[in-house]
C-alpha positions in Angstrom: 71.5 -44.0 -55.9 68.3 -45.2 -55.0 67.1 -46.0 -58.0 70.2 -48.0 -59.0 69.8 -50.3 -55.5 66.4 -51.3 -56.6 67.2 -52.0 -60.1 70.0 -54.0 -59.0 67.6 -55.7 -56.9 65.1 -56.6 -59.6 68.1 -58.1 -61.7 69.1 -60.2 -58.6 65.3 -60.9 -58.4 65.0 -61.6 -61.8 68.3 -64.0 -61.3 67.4 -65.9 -59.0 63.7 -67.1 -60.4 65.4 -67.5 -64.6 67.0 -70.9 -64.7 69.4 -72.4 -66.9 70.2 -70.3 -70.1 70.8 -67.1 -68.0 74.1 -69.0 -66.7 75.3 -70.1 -70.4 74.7 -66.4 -71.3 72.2 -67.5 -73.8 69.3 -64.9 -75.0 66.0 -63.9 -73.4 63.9 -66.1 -75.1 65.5 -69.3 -74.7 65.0 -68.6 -71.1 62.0 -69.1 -68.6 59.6 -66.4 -68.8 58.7 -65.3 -65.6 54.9 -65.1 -64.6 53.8 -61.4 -64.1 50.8 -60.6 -62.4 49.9 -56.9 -64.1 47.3 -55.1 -62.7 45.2 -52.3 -63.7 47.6 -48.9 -64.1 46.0 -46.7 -61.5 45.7 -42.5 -61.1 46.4 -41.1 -58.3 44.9 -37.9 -58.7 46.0 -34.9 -56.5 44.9 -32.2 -58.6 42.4 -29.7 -56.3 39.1 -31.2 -57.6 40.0 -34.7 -58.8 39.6 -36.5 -56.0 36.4 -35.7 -55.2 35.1 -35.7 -59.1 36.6 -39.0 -59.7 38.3 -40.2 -62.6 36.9 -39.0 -66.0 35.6 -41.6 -68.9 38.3 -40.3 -70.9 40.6 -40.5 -67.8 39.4 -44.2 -67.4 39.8 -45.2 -71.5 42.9 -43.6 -71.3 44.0 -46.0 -68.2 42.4 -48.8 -69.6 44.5 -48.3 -72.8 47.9 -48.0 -71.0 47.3 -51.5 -69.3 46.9 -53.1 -72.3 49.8 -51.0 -73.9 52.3 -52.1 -70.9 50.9 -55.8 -71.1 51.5 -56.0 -74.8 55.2 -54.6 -74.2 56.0 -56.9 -71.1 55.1 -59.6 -73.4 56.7 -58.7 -76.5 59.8 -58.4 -74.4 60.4 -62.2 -74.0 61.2 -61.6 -70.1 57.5 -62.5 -68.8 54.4 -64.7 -68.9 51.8 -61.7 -68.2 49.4 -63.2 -65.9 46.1 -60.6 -65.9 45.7 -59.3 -62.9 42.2 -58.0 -63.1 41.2 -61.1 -62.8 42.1 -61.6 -58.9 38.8 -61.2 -56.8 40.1 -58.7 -54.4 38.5 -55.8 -53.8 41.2 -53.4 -53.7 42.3 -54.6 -57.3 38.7 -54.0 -58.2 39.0 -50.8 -56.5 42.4 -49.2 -58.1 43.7 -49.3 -54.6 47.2 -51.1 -55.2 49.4 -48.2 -54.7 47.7 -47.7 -51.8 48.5 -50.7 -50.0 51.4 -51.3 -48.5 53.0 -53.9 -51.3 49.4 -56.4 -51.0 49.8 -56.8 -54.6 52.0 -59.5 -54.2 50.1 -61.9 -52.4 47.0 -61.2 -54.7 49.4 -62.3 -57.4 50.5 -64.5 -55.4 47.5 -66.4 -55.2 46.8 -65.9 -59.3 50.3 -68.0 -59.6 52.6 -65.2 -60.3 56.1 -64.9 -59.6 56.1 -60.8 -59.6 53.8 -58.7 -59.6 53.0 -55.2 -61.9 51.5 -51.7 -60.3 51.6 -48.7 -62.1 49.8 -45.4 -61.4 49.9 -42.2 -63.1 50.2 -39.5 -60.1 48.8 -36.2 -61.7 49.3 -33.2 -59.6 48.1 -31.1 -62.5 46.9 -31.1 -66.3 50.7 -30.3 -67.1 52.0 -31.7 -64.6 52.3 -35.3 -64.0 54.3 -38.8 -62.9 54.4 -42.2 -63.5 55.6 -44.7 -61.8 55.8 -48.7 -61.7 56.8 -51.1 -59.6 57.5 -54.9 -59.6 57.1 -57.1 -56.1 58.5 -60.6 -55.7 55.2 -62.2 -55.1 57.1 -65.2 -52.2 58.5 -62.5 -50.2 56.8 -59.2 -50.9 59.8 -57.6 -51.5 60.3 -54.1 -53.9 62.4 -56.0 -56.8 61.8 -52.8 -59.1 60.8 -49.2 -59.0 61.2 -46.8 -61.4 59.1 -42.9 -62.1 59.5 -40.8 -64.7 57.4 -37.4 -65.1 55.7 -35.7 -67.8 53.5 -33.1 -68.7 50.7 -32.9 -70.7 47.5 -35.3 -70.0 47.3 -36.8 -73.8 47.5 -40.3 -74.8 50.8 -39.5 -76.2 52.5 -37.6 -73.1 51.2 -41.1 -71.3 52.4 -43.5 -73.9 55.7 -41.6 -74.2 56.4 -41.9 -70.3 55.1 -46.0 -70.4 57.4 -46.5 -73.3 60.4 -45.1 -71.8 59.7 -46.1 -68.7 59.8 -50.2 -69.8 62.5 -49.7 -72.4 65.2 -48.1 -70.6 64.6 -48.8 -66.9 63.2 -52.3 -66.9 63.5 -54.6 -70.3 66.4 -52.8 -72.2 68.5 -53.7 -68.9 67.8 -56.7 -68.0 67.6 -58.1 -71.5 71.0 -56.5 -71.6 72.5 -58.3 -68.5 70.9 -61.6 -70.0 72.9 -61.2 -73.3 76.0 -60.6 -71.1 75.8 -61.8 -68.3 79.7 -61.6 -67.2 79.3 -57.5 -67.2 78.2 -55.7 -63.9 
């Protein structure tokens, strides 16, 4: 039930800042993309030794490869103007903290001209055992306009990709490109 409040919320979200051709019911593309601030995905790592090891190079390549994998596909969709949000000078960006934070993303993306913002961490509990969630903050009001967490199991850059795919297709672009194509449905 949750889930579907917040979803609902990201389409009024996403309503609200699209102009024009979301009224006509025209397609995504001949609408405004929105400006996303996406930041570094983050691990959260509660496994008994990982937080005091740290995050491995292979941990870190892996990370650094789902960004760029969940830029490309927030782009590709048509729906956003991806705004990198590494570039912000804050520490907590440079530290991975954003999860951490109590929703500060979106006045760092705020300040990089960004209408939403983009954090993602991977939470691993365990090698086989692991989540991933994303959220998406109006960057004005701070306000929670997506969430969405999938888990999965297996620490391989296909386990991860699987979940990120899913994840954007089916909880966050699928839908709303679907409500944009039709807008007249509920």
């Amino acid at each position: 039930m949750i889930k579907k409040t917040v979803t609902h919320l990201l389409l009024s979200a996403l309503v609200t800042i699209a102009t024009g051709a979301v009224a006509t019911g025209a397609r995504a593309q001949s609408s405004p993309p929105m400006k996303l601030a996406v930041f570094d995905i983050e691990l959260d790592d509660f496994t008994a030794g990982g937080p005091i090891a740290g995050e491995s190079t292979e941990e870190t390549a892996r990370l650094q490869r789902m960004t760029a994998l969940a830029r490309e596909l927030l782009a590709q969709s048509g729906l956003f103007e991806i705004v990198d949000g590494s570039a912000a000078t804050d520490q907590r960006v440079k530290d991975h903290w954003l999860r951490k934070c109590n929703g500060c993303d979106a006045e760092i993306a705020r300040t990089l001209g960004a209408d939403l913002s983009f954090v993602c961490f991977f939470r691993k509990v365990s090698v086989m055992e692991q989540y991933l969630e994303l959220r998406i903050r109006d960057a004005r009001t701070g306000e929670l306009a997506h969430i969405s967490q999938t888990d999965l199991r297996g620490e391989t850059d296909q386990s991860w990709t699987r979940a990120l795919k899913f994840l954007m297709r089916y909880h966050l672009v699928g839908p709303e490109l679907a409500r944009r194509n039709h807008p007249l449905q509920p």
